[in-house]
C-alpha positions as CSV (number, residue, x, y, z in Angstrom):
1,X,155.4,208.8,152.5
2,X,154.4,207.7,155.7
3,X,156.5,208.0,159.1
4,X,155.3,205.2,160.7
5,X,157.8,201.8,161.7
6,X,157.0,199.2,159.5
7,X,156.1,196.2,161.4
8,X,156.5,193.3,158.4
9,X,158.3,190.3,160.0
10,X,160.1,189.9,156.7
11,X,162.6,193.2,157.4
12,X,164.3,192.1,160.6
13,X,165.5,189.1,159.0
14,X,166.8,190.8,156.1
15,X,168.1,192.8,158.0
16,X,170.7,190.5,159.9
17,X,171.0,188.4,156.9
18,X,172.1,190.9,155.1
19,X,174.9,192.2,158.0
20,X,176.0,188.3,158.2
21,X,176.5,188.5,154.5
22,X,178.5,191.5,155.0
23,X,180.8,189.5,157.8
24,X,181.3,186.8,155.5
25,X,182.2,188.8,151.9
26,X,185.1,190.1,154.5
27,X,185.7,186.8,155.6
28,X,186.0,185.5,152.1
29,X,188.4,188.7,151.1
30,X,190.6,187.9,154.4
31,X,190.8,184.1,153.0
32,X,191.9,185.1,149.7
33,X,194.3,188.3,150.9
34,X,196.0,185.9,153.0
35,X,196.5,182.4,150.1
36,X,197.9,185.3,147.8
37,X,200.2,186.6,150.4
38,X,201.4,183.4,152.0
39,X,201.4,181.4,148.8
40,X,202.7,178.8,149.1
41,X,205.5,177.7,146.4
42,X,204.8,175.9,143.2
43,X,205.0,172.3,144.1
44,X,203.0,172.8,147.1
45,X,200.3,174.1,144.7
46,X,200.7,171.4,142.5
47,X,200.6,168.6,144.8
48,X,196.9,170.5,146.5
49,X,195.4,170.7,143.2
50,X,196.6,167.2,141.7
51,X,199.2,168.6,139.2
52,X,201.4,166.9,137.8
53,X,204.6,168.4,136.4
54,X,204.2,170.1,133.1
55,X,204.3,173.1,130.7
56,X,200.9,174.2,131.2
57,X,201.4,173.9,135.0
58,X,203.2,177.1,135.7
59,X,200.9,178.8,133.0
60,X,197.5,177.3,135.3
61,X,198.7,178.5,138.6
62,X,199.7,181.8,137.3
63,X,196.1,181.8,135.8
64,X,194.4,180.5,139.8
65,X,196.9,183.4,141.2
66,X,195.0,185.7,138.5
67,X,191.7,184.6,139.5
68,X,192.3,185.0,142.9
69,X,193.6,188.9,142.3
70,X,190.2,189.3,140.6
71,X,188.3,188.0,143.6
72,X,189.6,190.5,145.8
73,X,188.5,193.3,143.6
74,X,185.3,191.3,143.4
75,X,185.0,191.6,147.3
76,X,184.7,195.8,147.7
77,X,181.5,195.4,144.7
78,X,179.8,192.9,147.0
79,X,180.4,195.3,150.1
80,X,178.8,198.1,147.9
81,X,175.4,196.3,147.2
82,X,175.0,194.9,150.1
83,X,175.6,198.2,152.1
84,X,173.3,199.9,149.6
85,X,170.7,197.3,150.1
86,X,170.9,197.6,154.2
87,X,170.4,201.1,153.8
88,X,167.0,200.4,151.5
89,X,165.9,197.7,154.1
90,X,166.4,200.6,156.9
91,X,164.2,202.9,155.1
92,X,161.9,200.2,154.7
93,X,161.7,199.8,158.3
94,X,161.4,203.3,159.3
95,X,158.3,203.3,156.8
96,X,159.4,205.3,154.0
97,X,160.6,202.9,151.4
98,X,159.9,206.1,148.4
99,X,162.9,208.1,148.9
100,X,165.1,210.1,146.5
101,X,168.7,208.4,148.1
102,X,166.8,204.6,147.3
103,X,166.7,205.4,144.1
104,X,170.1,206.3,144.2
105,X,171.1,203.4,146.2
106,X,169.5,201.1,143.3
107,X,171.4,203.0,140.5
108,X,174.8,201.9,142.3
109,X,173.6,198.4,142.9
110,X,173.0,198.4,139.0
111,X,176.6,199.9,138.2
112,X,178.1,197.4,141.5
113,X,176.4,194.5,139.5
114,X,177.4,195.6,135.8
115,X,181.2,195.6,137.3
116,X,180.8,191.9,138.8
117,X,179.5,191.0,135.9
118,X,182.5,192.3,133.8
119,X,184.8,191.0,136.4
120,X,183.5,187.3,135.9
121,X,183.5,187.4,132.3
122,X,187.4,188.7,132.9
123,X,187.7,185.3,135.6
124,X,185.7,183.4,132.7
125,X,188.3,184.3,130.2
126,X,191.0,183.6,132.4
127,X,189.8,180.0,133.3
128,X,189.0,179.2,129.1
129,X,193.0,180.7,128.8
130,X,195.0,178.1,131.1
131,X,192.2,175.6,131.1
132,X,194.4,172.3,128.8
133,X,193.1,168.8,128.2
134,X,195.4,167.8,130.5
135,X,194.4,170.2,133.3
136,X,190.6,171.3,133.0
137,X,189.8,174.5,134.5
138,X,186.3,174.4,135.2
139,X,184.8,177.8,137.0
140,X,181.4,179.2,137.3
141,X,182.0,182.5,135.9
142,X,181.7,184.1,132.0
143,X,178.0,185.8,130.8
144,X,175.3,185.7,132.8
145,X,171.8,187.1,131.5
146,X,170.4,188.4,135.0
147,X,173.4,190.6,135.5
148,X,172.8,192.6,132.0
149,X,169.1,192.7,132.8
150,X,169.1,194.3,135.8
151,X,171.6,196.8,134.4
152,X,169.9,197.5,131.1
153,X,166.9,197.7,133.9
154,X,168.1,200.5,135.5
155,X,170.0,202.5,132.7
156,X,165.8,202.6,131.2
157,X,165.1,203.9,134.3
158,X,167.6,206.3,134.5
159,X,166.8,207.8,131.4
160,X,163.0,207.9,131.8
161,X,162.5,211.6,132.2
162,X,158.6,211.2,132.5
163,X,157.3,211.1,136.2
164,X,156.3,207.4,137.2
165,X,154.0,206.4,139.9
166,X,155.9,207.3,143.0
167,X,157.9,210.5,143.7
168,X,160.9,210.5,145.8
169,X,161.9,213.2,148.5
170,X,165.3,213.9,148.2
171,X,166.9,215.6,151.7
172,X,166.0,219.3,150.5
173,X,162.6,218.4,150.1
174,X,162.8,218.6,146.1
175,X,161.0,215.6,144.6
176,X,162.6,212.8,142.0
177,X,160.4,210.2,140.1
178,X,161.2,207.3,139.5
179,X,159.0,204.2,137.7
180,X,158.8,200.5,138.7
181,X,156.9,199.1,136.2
182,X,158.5,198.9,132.7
């Protein structure tokens, strides 16, 4: 494609949104790293959280502890896409969006995403197992549609062997397709 510097005011920005989001998934996984490490005990917990005294008590905080493990697994995915997606907003700027490693960089976004997504269904599961009439555990994780699609999205793609509308140079100057429309 073209060598030029694209000059869309649009790619700037995403590019230092996307390095802030970067700074704060790190942020978020230092926050986490250190609550798991410096846990405090049980009845601190308990008093935090508004728990009073019971059976199910040890079982939820063993459950939040869980949860919490989860989210740091959670935090090298979210490095992945968003590195991948810096990298396709640098090619974008340099002017040369139609490359073989973009279309490699979207294939690991799509295995990144099918991973969170299997990783909240796991923190959905979790929540449903020490969640108790007494002590609701309400969290925004379990199936969500948009992850599956844009995975089922790019596992077509991936084995469309017909060439689409744009090729893709790959660094040795061999060409890859791939197809954006479905």
């Amino acid at each position: 494609m073209s060598t030029q510097t694209s000059s869309s005011a649009a790619l700037p920005v995403a590019y230092v949104v996307l390095r802030i989001l970067i700074v704060i998934n790190w942020l978020m996984g230092a926050a986490i790293l250190a609550l798991l490490v410096v846990m405090p005990n049980q009845q601190w917990i308990m008093a935090a959280f508004k728990i009073s005294p019971s059976p199910d008590a040890e079982r939820l905080i063993t459950g939040l502890r869980a949860v919490a493990v989860l989210g740091l697994v959670g935090i090298p995915l979210n490095y992945a896409v968003l590195k991948k997606l810096l990298a396709i907003v640098l090619t974008v700027r340099a002017g040369d969006p139609f490359v073989a490693a973009n279309a490699h960089r979207l294939q690991a976004i799509a295995w990144a995403l099918l991973a969170l997504q299997l990783l909240s269904i796991v923190i959905g599961a979790i929540g449903n197992a020490v969640s108790s009439p007494a002590h609701p555990v309400h969290l925004d994780a379990g199936f969500s549609i948009s992850g599956w699609l844009a995975c089922s999205r790019q596992a077509r793609s991936c084995a469309t062997t017909s060439k689409g509308p744009f090729e893709c140079r790959s660094p040795s100057n061999s060409t890859t397709s791939f197809t954006t429309a479905g």
